[in-house]
Every structure is written in C-alpha cells, then in structure tokens.
KELUM-775849 format. One record per residue: x, y, z of N, C-alpha, C in turn. Coordinates in steps of 0.02 Angstrom, whole numbers, plus 50000, padded with zeros to 5 digits. Layout:
   neast   nnorth     nup   caeast   canorth    caup   ceast   cnorth     cup
       X        Y       Z        X         Y       Z       X        Y       Z
...
end
This chain:
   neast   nnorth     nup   caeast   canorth    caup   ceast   cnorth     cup
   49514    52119   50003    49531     52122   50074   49509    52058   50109
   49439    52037   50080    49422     51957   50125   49466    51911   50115
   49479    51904   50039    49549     51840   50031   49600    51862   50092
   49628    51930   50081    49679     51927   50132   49685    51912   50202
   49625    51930   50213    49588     51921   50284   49587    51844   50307
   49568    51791   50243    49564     51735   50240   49642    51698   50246
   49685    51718   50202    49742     51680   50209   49794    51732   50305
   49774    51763   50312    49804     51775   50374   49768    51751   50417
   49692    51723   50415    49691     51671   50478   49706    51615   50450
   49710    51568   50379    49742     51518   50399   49813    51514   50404
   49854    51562   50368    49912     51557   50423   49902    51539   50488
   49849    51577   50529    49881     51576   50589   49871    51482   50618
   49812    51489   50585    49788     51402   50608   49854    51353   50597
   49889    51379   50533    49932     51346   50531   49999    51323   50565
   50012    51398   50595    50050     51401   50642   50029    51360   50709
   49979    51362   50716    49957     51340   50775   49938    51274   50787
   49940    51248   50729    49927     51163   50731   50007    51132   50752
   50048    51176   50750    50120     51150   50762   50121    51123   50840
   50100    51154   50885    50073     51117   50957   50036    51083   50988
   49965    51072   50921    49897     51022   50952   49937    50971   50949
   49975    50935   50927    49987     50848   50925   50015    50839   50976
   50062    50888   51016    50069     50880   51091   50016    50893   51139
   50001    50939   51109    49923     50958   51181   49872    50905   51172
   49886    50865   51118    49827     50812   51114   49859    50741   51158
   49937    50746   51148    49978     50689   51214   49945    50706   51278
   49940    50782   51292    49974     50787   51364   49874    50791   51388
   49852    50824   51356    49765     50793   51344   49768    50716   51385
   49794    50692   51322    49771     50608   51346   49797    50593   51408
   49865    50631   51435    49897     50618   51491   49861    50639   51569
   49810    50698   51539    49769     50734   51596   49717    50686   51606
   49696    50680   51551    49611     50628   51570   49628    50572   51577
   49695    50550   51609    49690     50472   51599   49734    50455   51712
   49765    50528   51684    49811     50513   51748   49745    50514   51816
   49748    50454   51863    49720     50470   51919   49714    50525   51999
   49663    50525   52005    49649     50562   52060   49668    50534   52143
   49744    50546   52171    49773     50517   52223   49713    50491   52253
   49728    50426   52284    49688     50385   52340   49586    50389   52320
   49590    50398   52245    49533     50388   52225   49510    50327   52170
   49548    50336   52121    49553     50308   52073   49528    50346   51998
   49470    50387   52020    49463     50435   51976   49488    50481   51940
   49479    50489   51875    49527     50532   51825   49540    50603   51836
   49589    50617   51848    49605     50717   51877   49563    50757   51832
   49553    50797   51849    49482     50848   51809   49526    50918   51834
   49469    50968   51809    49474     51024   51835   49528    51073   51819
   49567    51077   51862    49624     51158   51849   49684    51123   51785
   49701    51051   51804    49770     51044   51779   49727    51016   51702
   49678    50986   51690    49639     50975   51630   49630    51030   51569
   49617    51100   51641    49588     51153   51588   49673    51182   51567
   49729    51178   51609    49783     51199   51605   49795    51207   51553
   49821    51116   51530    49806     51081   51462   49788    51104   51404
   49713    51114   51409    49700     51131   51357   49687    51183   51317
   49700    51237   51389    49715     51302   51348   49767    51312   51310
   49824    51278   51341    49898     51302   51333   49947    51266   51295
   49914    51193   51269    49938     51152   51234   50039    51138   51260
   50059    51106   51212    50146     51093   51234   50165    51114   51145
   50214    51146   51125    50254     51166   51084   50286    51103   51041
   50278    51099   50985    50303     51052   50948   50320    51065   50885
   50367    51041   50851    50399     51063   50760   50367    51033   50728
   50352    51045   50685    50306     51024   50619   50371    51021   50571
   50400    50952   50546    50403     50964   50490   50374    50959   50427
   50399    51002   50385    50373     51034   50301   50394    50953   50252
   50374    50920   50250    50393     50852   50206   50336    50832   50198
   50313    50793   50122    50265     50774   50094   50275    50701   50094
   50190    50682   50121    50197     50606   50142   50144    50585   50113
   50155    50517   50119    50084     50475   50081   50053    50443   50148
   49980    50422   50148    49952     50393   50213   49917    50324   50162
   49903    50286   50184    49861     50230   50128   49834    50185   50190
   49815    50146   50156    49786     50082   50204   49814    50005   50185
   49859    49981   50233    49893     49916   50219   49861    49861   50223
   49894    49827   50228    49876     49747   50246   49812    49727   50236
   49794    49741   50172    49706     49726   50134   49718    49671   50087
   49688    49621   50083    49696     49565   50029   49662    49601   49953
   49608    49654   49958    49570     49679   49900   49522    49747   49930
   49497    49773   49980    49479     49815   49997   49495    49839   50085
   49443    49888   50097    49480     49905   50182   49438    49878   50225
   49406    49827   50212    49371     49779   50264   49373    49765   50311
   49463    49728   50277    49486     49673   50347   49506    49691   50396
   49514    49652   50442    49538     49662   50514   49587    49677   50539
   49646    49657   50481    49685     49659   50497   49720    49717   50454
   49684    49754   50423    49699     49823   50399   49734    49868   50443
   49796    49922   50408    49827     49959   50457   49839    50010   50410
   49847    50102   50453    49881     50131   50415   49946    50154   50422
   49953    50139   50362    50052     50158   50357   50054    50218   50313
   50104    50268   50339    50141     50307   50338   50192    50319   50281
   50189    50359   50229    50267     50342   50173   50308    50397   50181
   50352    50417   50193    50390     50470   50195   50433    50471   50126
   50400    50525   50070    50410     50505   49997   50470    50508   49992
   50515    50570   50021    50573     50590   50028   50628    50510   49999
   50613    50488   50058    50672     50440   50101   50640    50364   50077
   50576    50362   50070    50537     50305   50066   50538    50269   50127
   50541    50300   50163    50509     50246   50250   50454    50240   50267
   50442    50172   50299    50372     50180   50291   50351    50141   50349
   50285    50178   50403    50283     50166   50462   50215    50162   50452
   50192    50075   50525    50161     50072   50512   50109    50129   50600
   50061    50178   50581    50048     50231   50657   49975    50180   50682
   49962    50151   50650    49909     50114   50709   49932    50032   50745
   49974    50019   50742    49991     49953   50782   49965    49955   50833
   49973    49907   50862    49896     49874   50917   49825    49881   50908
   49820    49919   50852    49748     49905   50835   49699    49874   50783
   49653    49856   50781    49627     49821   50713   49603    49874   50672
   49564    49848   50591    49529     49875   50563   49552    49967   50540
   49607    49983   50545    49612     50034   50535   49627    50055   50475
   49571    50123   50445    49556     50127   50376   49566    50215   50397
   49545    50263   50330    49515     50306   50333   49569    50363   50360
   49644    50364   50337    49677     50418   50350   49677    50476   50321
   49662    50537   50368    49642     50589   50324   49684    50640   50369
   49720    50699   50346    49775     50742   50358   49739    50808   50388
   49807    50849   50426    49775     50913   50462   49799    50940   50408
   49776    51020   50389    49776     51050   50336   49857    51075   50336
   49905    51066   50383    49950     51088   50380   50014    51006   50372
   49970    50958   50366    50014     50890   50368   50030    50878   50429
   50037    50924   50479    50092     50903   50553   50027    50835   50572
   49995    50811   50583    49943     50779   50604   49907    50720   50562
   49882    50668   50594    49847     50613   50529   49805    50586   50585
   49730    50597   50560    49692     50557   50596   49653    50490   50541
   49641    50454   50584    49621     50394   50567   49571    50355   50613
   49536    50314   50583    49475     50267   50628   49524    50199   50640
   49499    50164   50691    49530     50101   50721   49482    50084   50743
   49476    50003   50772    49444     49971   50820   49489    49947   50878
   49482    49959   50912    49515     49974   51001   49451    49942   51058
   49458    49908   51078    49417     49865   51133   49344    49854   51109
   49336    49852   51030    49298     49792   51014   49241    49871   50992
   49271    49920   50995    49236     49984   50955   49283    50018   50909
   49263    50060   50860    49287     50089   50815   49280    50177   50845
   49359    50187   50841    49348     50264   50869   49397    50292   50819
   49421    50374   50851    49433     50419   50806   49522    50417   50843
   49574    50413   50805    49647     50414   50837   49670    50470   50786
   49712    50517   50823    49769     50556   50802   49828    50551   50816
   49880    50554   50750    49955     50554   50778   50006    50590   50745
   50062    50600   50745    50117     50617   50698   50110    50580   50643
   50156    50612   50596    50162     50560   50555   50197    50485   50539
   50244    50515   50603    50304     50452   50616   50275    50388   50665
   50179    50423   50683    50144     50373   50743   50160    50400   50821
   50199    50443   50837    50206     50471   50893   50140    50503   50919
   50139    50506   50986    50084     50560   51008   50018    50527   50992
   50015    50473   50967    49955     50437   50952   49919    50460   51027
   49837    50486   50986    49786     50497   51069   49712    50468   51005
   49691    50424   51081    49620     50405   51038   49577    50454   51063
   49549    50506   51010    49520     50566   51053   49435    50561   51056
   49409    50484   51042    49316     50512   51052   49312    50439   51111
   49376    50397   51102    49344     50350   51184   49292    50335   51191
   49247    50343   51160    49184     50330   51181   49152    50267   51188
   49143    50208   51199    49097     50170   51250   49047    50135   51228
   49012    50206   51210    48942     50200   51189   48935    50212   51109
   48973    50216   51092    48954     50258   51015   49021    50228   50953
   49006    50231   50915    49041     50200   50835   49060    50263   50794
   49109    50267   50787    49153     50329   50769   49191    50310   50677
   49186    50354   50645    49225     50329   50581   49244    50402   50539
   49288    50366   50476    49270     50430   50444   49309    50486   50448
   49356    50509   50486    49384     50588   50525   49405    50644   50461
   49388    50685   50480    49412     50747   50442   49419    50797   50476
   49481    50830   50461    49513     50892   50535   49483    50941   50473
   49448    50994   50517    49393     51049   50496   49455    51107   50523
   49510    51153   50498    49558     51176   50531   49598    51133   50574
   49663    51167   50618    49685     51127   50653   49657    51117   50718
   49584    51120   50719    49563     51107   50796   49505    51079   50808
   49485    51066   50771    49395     51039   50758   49430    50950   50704
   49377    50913   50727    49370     50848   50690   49292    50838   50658
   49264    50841   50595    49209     50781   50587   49216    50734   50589
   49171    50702   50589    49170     50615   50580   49098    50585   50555
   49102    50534   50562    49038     50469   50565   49015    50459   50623
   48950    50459   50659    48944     50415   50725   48888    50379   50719
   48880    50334   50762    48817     50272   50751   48847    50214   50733
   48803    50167   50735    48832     50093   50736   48805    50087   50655
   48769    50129   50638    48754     50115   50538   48812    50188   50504
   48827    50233   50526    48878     50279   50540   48825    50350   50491
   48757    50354   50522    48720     50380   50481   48720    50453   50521
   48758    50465   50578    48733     50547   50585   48798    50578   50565
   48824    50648   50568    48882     50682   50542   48885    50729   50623
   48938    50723   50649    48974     50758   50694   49032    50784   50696
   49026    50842   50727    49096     50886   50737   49109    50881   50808
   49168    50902   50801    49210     50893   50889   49270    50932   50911
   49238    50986   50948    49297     51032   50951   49367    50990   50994
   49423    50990   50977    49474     50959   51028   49488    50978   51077
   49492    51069   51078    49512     51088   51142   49453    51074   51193
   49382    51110   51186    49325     51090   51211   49308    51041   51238
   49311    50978   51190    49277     50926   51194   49211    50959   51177
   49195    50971   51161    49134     51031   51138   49091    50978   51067
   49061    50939   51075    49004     50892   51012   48955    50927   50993
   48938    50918   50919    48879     50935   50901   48864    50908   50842
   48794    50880   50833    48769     50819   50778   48754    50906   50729
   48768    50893   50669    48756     50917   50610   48711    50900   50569
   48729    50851   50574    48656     50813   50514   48598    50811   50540
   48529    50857   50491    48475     50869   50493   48433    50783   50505
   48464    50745   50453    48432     50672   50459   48469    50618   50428
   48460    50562   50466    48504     50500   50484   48490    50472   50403
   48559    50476   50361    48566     50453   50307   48638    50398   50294
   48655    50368   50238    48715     50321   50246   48756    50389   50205
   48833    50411   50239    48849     50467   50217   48927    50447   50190
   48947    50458   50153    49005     50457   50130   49067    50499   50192
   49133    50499   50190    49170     50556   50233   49162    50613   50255
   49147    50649   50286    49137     50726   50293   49192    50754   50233
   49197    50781   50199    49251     50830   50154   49251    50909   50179
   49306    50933   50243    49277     51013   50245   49289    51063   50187
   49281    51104   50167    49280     51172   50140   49348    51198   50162
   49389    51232   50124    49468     51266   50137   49450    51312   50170
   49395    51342   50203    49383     51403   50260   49353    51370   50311
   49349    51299   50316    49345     51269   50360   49233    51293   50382
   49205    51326   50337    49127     51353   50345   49071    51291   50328
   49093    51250   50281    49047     51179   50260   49078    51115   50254
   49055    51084   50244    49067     50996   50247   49038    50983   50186
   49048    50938   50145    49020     50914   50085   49025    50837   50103
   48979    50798   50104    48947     50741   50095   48896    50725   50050
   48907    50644   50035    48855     50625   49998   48815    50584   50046
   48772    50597   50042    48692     50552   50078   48644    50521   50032
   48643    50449   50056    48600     50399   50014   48554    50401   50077
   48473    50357   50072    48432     50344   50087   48447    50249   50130
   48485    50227   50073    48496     50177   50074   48581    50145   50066
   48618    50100   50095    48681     50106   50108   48692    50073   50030
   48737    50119   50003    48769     50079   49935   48727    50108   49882
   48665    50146   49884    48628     50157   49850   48643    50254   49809
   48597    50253   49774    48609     50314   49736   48597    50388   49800
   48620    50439   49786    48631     50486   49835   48633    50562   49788
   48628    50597   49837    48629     50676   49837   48686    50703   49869
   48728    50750   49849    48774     50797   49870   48741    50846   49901
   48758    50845   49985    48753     50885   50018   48806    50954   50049
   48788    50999   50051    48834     51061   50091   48813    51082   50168
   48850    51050   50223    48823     51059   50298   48865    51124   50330
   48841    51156   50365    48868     51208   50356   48901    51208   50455
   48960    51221   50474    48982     51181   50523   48969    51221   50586
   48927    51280   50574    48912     51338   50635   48837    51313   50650
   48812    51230   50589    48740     51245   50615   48686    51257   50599
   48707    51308   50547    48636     51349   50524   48596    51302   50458
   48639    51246   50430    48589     51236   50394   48627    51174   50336
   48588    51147   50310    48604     51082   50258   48571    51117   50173
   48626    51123   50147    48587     51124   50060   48607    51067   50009
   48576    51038   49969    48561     50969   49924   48593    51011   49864
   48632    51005   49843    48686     51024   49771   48666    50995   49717
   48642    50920   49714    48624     50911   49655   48565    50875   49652
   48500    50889   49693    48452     50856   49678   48412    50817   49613
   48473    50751   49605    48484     50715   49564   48501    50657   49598
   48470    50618   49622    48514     50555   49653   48536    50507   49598
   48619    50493   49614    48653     50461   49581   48689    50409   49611
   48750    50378   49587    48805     50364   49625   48880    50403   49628
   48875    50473   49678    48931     50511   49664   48981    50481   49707
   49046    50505   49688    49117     50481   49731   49112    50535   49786
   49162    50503   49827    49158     50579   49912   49179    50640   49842
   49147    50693   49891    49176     50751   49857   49231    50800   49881
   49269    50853   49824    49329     50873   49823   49321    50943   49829
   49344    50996   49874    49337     51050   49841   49407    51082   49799
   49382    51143   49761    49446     51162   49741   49460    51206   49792
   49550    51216   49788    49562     51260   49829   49534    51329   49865
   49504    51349   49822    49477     51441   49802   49420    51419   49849
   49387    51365   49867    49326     51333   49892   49255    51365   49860
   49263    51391   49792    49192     51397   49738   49177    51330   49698
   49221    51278   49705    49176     51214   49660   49191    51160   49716
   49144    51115   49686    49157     51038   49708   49169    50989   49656
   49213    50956   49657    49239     50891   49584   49182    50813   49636
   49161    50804   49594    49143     50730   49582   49124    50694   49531
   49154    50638   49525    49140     50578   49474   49062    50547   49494
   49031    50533   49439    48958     50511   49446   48948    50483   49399
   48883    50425   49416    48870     50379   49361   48786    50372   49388
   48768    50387   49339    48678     50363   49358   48643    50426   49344
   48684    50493   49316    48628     50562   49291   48651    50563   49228
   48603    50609   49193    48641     50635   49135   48655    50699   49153
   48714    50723   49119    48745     50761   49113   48779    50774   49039
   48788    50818   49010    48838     50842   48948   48842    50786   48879
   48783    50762   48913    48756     50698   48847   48804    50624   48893
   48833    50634   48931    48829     50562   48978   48810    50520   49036
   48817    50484   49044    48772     50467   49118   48845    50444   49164
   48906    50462   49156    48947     50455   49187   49030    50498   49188
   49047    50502   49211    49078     50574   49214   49121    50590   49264
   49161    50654   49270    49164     50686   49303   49154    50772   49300
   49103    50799   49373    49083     50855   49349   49113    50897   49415
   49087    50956   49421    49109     51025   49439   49035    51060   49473
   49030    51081   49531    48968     51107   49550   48972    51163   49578
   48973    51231   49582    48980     51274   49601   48942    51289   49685
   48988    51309   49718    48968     51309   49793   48921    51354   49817
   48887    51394   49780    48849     51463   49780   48784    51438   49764
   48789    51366   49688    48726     51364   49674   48723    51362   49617
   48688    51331   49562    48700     51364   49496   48707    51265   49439
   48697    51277   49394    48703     51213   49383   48806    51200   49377
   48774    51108   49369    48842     51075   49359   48863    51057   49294
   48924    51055   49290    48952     51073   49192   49003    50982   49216
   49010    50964   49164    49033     50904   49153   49132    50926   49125
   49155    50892   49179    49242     50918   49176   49266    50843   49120
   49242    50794   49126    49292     50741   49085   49205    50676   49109
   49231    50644   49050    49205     50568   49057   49216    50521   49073
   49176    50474   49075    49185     50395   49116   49231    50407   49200
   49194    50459   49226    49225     50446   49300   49196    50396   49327
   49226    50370   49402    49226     50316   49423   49201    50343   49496
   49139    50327   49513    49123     50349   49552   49136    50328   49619
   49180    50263   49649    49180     50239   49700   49276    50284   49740
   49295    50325   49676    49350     50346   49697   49363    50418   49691
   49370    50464   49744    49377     50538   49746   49390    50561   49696
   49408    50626   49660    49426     50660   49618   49487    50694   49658
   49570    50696   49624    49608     50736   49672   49639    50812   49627
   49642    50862   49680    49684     50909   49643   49696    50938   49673
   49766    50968   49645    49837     51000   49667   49820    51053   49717
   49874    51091   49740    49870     51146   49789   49857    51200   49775
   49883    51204   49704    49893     51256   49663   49817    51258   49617
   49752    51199   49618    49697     51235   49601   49729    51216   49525
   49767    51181   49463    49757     51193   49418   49768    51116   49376
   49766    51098   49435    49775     51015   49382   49718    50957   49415
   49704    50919   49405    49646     50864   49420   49696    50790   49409
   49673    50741   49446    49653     50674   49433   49609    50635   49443
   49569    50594   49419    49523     50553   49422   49549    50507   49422
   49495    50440   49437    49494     50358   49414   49432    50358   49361
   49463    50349   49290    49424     50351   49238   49392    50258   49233
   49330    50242   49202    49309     50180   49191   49241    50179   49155
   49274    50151   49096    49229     50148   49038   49164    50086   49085
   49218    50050   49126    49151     49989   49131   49174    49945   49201
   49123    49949   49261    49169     49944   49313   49232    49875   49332
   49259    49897   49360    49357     49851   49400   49378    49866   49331
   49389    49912   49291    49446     49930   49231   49453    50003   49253
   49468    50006   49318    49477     50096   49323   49554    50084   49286
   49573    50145   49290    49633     50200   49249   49630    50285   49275
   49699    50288   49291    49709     50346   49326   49709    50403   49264
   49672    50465   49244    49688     50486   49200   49700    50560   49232
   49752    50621   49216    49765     50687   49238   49750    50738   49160
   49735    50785   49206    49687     50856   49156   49709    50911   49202
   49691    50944   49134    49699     51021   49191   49619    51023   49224
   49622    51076   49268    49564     51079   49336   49495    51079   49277
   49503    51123   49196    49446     51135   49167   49423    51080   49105
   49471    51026   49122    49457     50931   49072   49498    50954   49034
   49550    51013   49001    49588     50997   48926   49658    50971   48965
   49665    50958   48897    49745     50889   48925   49729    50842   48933
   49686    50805   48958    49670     50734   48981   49698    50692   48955
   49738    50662   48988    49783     50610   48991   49780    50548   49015
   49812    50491   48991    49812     50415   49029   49858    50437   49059
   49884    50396   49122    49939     50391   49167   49968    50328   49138
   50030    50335   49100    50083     50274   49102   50089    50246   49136
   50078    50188   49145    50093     50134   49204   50062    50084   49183
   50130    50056   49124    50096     49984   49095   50095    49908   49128
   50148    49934   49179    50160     49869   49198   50092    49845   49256
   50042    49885   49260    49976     49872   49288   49922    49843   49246
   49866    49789   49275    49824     49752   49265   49756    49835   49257
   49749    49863   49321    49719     49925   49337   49743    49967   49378
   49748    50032   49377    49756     50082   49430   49702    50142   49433
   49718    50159   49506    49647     50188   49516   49682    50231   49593
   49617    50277   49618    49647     50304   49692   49684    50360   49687
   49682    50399   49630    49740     50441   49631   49739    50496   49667
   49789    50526   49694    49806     50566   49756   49868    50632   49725
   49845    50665   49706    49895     50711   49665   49942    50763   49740
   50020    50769   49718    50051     50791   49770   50034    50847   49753
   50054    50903   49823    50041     50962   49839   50075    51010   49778
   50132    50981   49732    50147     51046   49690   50110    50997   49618
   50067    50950   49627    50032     50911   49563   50110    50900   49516
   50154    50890   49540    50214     50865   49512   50212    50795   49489
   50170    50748   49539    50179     50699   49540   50112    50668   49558
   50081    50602   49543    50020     50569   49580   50014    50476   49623
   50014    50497   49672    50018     50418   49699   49946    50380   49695
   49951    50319   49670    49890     50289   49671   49894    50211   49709
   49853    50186   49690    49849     50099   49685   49868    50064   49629
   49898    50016   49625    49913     49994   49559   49891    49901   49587
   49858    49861   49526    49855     49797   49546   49878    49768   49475
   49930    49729   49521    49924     49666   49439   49943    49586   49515
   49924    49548   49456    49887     49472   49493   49865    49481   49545
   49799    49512   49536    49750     49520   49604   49798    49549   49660
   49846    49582   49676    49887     49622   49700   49887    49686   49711
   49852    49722   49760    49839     49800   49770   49920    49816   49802
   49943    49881   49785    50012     49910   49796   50008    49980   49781
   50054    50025   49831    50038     50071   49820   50106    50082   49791
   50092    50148   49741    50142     50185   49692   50133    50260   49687
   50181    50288   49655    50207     50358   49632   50247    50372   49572
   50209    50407   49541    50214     50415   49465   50235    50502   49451
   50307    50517   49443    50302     50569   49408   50298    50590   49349
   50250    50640   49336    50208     50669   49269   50269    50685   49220
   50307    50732   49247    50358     50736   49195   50409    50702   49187
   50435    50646   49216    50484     50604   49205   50458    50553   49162
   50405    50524   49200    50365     50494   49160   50401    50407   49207
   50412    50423   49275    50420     50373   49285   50377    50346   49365
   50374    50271   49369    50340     50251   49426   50398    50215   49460
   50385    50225   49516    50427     50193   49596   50348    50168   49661
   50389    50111   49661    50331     50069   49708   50348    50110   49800
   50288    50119   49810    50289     50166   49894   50288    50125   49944
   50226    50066   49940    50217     50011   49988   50265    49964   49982
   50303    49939   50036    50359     49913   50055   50353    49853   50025
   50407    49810   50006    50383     49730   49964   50355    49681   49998
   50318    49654   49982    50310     49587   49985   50215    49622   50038
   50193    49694   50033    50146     49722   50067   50087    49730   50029
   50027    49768   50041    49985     49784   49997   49967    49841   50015
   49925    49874   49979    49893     49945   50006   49834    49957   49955
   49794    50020   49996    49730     50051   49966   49743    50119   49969
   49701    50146   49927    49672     50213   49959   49741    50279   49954
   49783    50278   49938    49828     50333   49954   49809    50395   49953
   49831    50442   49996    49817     50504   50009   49873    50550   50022
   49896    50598   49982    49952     50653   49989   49954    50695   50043
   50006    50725   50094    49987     50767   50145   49990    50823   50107
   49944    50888   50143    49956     50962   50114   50019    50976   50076
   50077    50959   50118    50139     50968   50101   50182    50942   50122
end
C-alpha cells in the first residue's frame, strides 16, 4: 500500500510541475514589477496571488541531453554555457546566454524544467528554465551569497551549494521562498543528489577541498545527517537507484572486495557496502536507467584513461562501450529506457559530446560541430 501511496503522490508532483516553469516567469514578473510612484518592488496580494496559483503550461514528454559547452578541457571557464540537445531532432540550444560560467545542469524529475548555476553581475546564482531556455528566472538573486550546484528535490523545492567556499547545503522552497541550511557542518560537498521520495540528499563531504571524503545522507525535513561509509575516500557524487534502497558510487582510496577502487552499492537503511564492478573512476557519477536494471560507469585502470563501461544494476554483463574512434570516454549518462548512453568522448585533446546506442551498436555526435562539451546528463524522459 506505501509503494502505492508513493507513486500516486509522485504522479501528482508530476502533474504539477507542468505549471511551476510559468509560475516561476510570472514569480519573476511579480518581484521585479514596480510599486507606482515608488520605485519599490510590488509585494503582498498580487505576489501571494502568484504563487499560490502558478500559470498553466505543457510539458512536453521528449528526452533531452543537458551538458556543458564551450570548455577547452573542464567546466572552469568563463566562458562555459549550458546547451540543450533535443535527441529526437538533434537541436541544440544554447538556455544560459548572457551569462558566464555556467556549469551544473541538473533536471526536474519530470524533465519539464533544467536548473543550472551561472554567474550574473559578478555572482554565481541558481537559474531555471525550459528546455528550449524559455521562462528562464534566476530564482536565489541573492547579493550577498554564492549559489552552485542545484538539484530540484520534487517539482517544488531546490538544493544547492551556498557560500563563497560552497561549504553549507541548502534547500529552498520556490513557492515560499521558504530557506533552510541543512548541513550540520561547513564541509567541501560534492552536488546535493535527492532521494526518488524526495526524504534525503546524498552528498559527499571532505574536510578539505579535493581531498578524501565520507558519504553523507541529509535528511530534507531536518531531523538529521548520517555518514554511510565512515571510510574516507575519494567517492564520485552519488546515485540512487530508483526503488531509493541503494546508493552507486565509484571510489578509489578504501578497500573493498579485495580492491581499493571500484564501483560499489550502499544500502540506504544501513548495513555494509558490496563492490558492483572495478576500477571505477571516481571523479565521474555512476548512471542508471529508469527502469532500476542497468548501470554505467567511467571505468579507469589508471587516471585520464577513463572508458565508459555498461552492466546490469548487480556488475554481470560488464561491458566496454564501442567507441573506437575515441582517445577516452567517460561521463556516461544512461537514457531513461537505458536504450542508449550519452557521454564525452575526446580525441586530440577535444571534449564532444555523443550518443551511443547499446543495441545498434552505433555512435552519433550530439554537440554541434566545430563545439565542445562536458558532463552530459539525460532528462527523466
């Protein structure tokens, strides 16, 4: 009865994310429009109007890629942007223009939505938009504070990064405006990752930026932070599976299953971690399907030789990914029916993004010619 209980509220979330990307326009349209013969921003009745009642909008059902462009070798530069792939059709848009530095696209659980970090008047904040870049609203504005990182917690809540070292973990209700710091103590944290019931966050927290870390479970009502593998290592952000009872991460620096590098499986309840496949690569997620039964990693015997390799969710099958005409590939992003996996591919110092289907057994380049890309990421659907 709880599963059922569970998938009829996220239906409903789902349904209901079909109107935040307008109520998040007409949002930006309330707090921005002035107060006649004042100059001050309108508040009050037509604000709260807003945001009870959002504006009606279509979601379409099409599976997209999000990545990070215009990088000579990582998401550094300044002149980084994220673009948009519409796998379908292969169009490809770029949703942060006019702004710098923009990295870190991460999807609403239903795809209608893509938030992303930017730098906008010389700060780094939190922007949401369509996928086509419409409806773009920078929703934390803030001034005072350094924003990174975003992850939509359902369709109505955001985590993030805040701080100028990006060491505390915050949530942010949208309709509200409603903040609240999560993190017990100021650590260097990998992405927020939520939980498919939208109840925890999984981060990794180092002591030290770049340094070995612990998998954490924050729990988003509040009540509390638990350490998963009190083992500090170097783990990749972490993944959950669908069912939200494990977490996938690649790690290098414990032993485990007679290796010190890997990819393992941690149960969300508690309990030890079992080793899913070897030589994971810890600086790149672990991805898997919708369906809960297939995996990809970035495998690497020895680090910059990653290789995309696919398994089923429990390591048998493990496979190389064909794709000879690459120097390395890595980043992999498995689509919503795990039909297919988009990654990074580099040959002559050349990052590009691609799409590889499993059973054809063939690759098609995503990032437009003569472009580059990082990082790819599949929408829900």
């Amino acid at each position: 009865m709880k599963r059922i209980a569970d998938s009829i509220r996220i239906g409903r979330h789902h349904r209901a994310a079909a109107s935040s990307v307008a109520a998040a326009h007409w949002l930006h349209r309330a707090q921005t429009m002035r107060r006649p013969g004042t100059g001050g921003p309108l508040r009050g009745s037509l604000l709260a109007l807003v945001l009870a009642l959002g504006v009606p909008g279509a979601v379409r059902a099409a599976p997209y890629v999000a990545y990070v462009g215009n990088v000579p070798v990582h998401t550094a530069s300044p002149e980084a942007k994220v673009m948009v792939v519409d796998v379908a059709t292969g169009a490809a848009v770029n949703v942060s223009q006019g702004l710098s530095s923009a990295r870190s696209p991460a999807w609403a659980p239903d795809g209608s939505r893509l938030a992303f970090e930017a730098i906008e008047n010389g700060l780094c904040d939190i922007f949401v938009c369509r996928p086509d870049g419409s409806e773009r609203v920078n929703v934390t504005a803030t001034p005072e504070a350094w924003e990174a990182s975003p992850a939509f917690v359902g369709p109505g809540r955001l985590a993030y990064l805040e701080g100028p070292d990006r060491t505390d973990l915050v949530l942010l209700d949208l309709t509200t405006r409603e903040k609240r710091t999560l993190s017990e103590a100021p650590r260097f944290y990998t992405g927020p990752v939520p939980s498919p019931d939208g109840r925890f966050l999984a981060v990794v927290g180092a002591a030290k930026l770049g340094g070995p870390g612990d998998l954490y479970l924050i729990a988003t009502d509040g009540s509390g932070t638990r350490n998963l593998t009190r083992a500090p290592a170097l783990y990749s952000p972490p993944t959950f599976t669908p069912d939200g009872t494990r977490i996938l991460v690649a790690f290098d620096g414990r032993n485990l299953g007679g290796t010190s590098r890997g990819v393992a499986a941690l149960p969300v309840a508690g309990g030890k971690p079992t080793l899913v496949a070897k030589d994971g690569y810890p600086l790149a997620p672990v991805s898997v399907s919708a369906d809960g039964t297939r995996l990809a990693y970035a495998s690497s015997s020895g680090y910059h030789t990653t290789w995309v390799r696919v398994a089923q969710i429990d390591g048998r099958d493990d496979k190389a990914l064909e794709a000879a005409q690459f120097h390395i590939i890595g980043w992999p992003s498995l689509a919503p029916d795990g039909g297919s996996v988009a990654f990074q591919g580099v040959y002559a110092a050349t990052y590009t993004i691609h799409l590889h289907d499993l059973a054809a057994g063939k690759t098609r380049r995503l990032s437009p010619e003569g472009e580059t890309g990082v990082c790819p990421v599949f929408s829900p659907r």
